[in-house]
C-alpha positions as CSV (number, residue, x, y, z in Angstrom):
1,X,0.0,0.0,0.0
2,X,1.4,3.6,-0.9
3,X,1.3,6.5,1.3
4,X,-1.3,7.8,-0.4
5,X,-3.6,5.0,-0.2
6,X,-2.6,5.0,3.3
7,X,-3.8,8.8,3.7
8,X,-7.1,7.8,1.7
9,X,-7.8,5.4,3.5
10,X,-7.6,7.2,7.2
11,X,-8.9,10.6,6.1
12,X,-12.0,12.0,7.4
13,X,-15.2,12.0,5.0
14,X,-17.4,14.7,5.0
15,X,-20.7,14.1,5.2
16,X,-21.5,16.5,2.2
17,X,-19.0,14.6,0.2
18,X,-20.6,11.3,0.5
19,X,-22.3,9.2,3.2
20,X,-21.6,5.8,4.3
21,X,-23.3,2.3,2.7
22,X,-27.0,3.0,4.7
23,X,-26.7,0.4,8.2
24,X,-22.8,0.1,7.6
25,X,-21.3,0.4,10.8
26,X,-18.4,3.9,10.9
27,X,-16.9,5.8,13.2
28,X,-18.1,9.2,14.0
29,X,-16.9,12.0,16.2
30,X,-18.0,10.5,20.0
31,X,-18.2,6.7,19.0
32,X,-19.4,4.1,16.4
33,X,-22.5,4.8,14.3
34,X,-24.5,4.0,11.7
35,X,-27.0,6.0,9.3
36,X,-29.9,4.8,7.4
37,X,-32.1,7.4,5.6
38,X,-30.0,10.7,6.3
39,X,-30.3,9.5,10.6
40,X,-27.7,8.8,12.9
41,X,-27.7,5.8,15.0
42,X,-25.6,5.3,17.6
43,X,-24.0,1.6,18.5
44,X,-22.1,2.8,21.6
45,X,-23.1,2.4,25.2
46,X,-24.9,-1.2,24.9
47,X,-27.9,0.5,23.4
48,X,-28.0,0.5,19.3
49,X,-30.5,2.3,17.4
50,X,-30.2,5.3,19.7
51,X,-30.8,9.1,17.6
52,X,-27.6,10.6,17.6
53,X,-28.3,14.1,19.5
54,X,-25.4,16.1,17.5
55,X,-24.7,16.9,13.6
56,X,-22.5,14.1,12.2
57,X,-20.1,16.2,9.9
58,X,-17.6,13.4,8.8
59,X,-17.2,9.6,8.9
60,X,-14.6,7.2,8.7
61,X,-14.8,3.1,8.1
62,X,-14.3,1.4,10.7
63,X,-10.9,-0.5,10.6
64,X,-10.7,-4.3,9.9
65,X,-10.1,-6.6,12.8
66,X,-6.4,-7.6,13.6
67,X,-5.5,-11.0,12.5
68,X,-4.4,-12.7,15.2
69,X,-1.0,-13.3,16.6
70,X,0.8,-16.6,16.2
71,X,2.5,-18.4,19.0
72,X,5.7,-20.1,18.7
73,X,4.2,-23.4,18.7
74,X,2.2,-22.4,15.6
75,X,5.4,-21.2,13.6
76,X,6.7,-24.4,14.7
77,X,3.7,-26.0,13.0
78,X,3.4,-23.9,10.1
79,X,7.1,-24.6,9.3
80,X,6.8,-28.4,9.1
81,X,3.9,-28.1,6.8
């Protein structure tokens, strides 16, 4: 991946620019939302499908999960193979 793609792919969206995929979960200023039909739901807090009580002005996906780690005893394994 190039820098660029790298600064793409973490910049802020404005809202005016383009919204998120409608019930596609993103991150917002003050936590993790989601918007379906020009509202803001919140997903924070143990409660989704709250109203969000502030203007949402940008977005950002939310980032994909980290791949998890591998002990020595799988390298060991994944060597052999």
């Amino acid at each position: 991946m190039t820098w660029g793609e790298l600064a793409e792919r973490l910049r802020w969206i404005p809202v005016a620019e383009r919204l998120p995929v409608q019930g596609q979960y993103v991150l917002v200023a003050g936590g993790i939302a989601l918007q379906r039909d020009g509202v803001w739901f919140s997903a924070m807090e143990g409660v989704p499908y709250r109203p969000i009580q502030w203007t949402v002005t940008h977005w950002q996906p939310l980032p994909s999960a980290p791949k998890p780690l591998l002990t020595p005893t799988d390298k060991e394994e994944s060597n052999d193979r």
